[in-house]
C-alpha positions in Angstrom: 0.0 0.0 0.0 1.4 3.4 -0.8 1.7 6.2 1.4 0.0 8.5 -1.0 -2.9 6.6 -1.4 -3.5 6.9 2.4 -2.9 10.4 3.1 -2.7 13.6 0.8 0.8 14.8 0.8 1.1 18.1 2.4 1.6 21.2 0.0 0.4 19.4 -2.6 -1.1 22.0 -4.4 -1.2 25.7 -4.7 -1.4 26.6 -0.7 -2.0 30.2 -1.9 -5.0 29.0 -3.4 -7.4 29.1 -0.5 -6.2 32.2 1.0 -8.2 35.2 1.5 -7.0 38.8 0.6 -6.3 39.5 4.5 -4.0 36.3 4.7 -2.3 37.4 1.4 -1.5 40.7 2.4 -0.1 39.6 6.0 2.1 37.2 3.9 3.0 40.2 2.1 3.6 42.0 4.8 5.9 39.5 6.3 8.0 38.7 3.7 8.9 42.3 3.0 9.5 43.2 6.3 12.2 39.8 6.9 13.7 40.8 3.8 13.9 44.7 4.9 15.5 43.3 7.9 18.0 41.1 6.0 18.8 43.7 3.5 19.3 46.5 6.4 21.3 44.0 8.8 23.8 43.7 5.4 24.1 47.1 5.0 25.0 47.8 8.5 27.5 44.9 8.4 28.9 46.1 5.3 28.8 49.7 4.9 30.4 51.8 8.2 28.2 54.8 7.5 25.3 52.9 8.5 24.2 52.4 12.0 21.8 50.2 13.7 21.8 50.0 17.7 20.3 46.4 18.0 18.9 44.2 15.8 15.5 44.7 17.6 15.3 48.3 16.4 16.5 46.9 13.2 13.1 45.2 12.9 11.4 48.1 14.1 13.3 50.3 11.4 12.3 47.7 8.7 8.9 48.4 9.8 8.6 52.1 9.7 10.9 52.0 6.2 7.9 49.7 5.1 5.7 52.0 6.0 7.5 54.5 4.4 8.0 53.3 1.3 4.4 51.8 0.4 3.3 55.6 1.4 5.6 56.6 -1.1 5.4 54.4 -4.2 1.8 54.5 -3.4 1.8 58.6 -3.8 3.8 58.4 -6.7 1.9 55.8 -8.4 -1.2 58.3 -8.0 0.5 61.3 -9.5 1.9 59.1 -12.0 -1.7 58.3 -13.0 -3.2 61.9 -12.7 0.1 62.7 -15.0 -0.7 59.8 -18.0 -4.7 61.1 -17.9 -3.4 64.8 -19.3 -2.4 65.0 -22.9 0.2 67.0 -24.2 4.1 67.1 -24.3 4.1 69.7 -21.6 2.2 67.6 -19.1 4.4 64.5 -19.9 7.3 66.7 -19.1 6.0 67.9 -16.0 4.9 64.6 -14.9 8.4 63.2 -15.4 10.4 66.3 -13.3 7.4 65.5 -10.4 8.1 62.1 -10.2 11.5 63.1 -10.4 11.5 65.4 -7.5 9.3 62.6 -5.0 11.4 59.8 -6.0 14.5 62.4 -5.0 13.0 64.6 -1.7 10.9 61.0 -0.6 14.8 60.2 0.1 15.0 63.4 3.1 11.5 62.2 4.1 12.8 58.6 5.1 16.2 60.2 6.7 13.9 62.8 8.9 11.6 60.5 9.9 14.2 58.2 10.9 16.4 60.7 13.0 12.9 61.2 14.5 11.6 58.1 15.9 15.1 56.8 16.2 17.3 59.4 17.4 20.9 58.4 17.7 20.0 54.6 17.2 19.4 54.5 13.6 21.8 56.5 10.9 21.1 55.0 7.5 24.0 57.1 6.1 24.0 59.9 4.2 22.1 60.5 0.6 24.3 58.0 -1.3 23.4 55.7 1.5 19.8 56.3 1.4 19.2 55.7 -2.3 21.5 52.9 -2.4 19.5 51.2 0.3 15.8 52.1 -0.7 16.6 50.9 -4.3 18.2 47.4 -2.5 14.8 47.4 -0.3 12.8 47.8 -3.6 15.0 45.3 -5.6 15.4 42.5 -2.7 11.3 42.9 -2.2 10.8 42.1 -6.2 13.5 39.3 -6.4 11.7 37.8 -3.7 8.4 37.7 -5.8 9.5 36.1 -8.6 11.3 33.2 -7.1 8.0 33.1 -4.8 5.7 32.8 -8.0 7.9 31.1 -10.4 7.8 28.2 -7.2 4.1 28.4 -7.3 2.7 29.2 -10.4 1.1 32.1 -12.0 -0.3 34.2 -8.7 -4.1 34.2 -8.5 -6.0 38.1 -8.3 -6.2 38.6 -4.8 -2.1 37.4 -4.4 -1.2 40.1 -7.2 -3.9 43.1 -5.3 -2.1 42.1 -2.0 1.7 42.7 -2.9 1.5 45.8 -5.2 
């Protein structure tokens, strides 16, 4: 008698399948802010300019850049679209040097609010710093993604609506 026959083997399927859009976007969650935390732990390792008390407040700063970020891309993703509803070359042009100058100023944003909740125990570095770790955060976050769905399969609607 096989074993198979008796019992369905764990994991079998899809477990993403059965989840609901809550579950999804705790998942979400979770993933992003582990990989957050890698990604800053490595950079404090690795570059001397950035400084992180204890790896607790590590996972509290991987929280609030999180936070940070989603409120970000989020604001940028609505101009963006308020942008690409105008026609003309002029509005393209001014849609561009917007986007521009969030992307760039969201950078003072994260350092502020930082030094703010943080104080001395959290520097992230200067500007260089900054960029060089929000575009890791962003790429880490995306590279994860892929290896998760390319595991699984193609991700169902309420997967893709959870992890913009």
């Amino acid at each position: 008698m096989q074993l198979d026959a008796v019992a369905p083997r764990p994991f079998a399927t899809d477990p993403c399948r059965d989840q609901t859009p809550n579950q999804a976007r705790f998942l979400s969650w979770l993933a992003d802010i582990l990989v957050y935390t890698l990604v800053l732990n490595l950079f404090v390792e690795y570059l001397p300019r950035v400084v992180i008390e204890s790896f607790s407040i590590s996972i509290i700063t991987a929280i609030l850049l999180k936070l940070l970020l989603d409120s970000i891309l989020g604001f940028e993703h609505r101009v963006a679209g308020w942008f690409s509803r105008r026609d003309g070359q002029a509005w393209r042009m001014l849609g561009l040097l917007t986007m521009f100058s969030i992307l760039f100023l969201s950078k003072f944003v994260v350092l502020e609010l930082t030094h703010l909740v943080f104080g001395g125990r959290v520097y992230l570095g200067g500007l260089i710093e900054v960029v060089l770790l929000i575009v890791t955060l962003i790429a880490a976050r995306q590279a994860l993604a892929v290896i998760y769905y390319r595991v699984l399969g193609k991700p169902s609607k309420d997967l893709i609506e959870a992890h913009p």
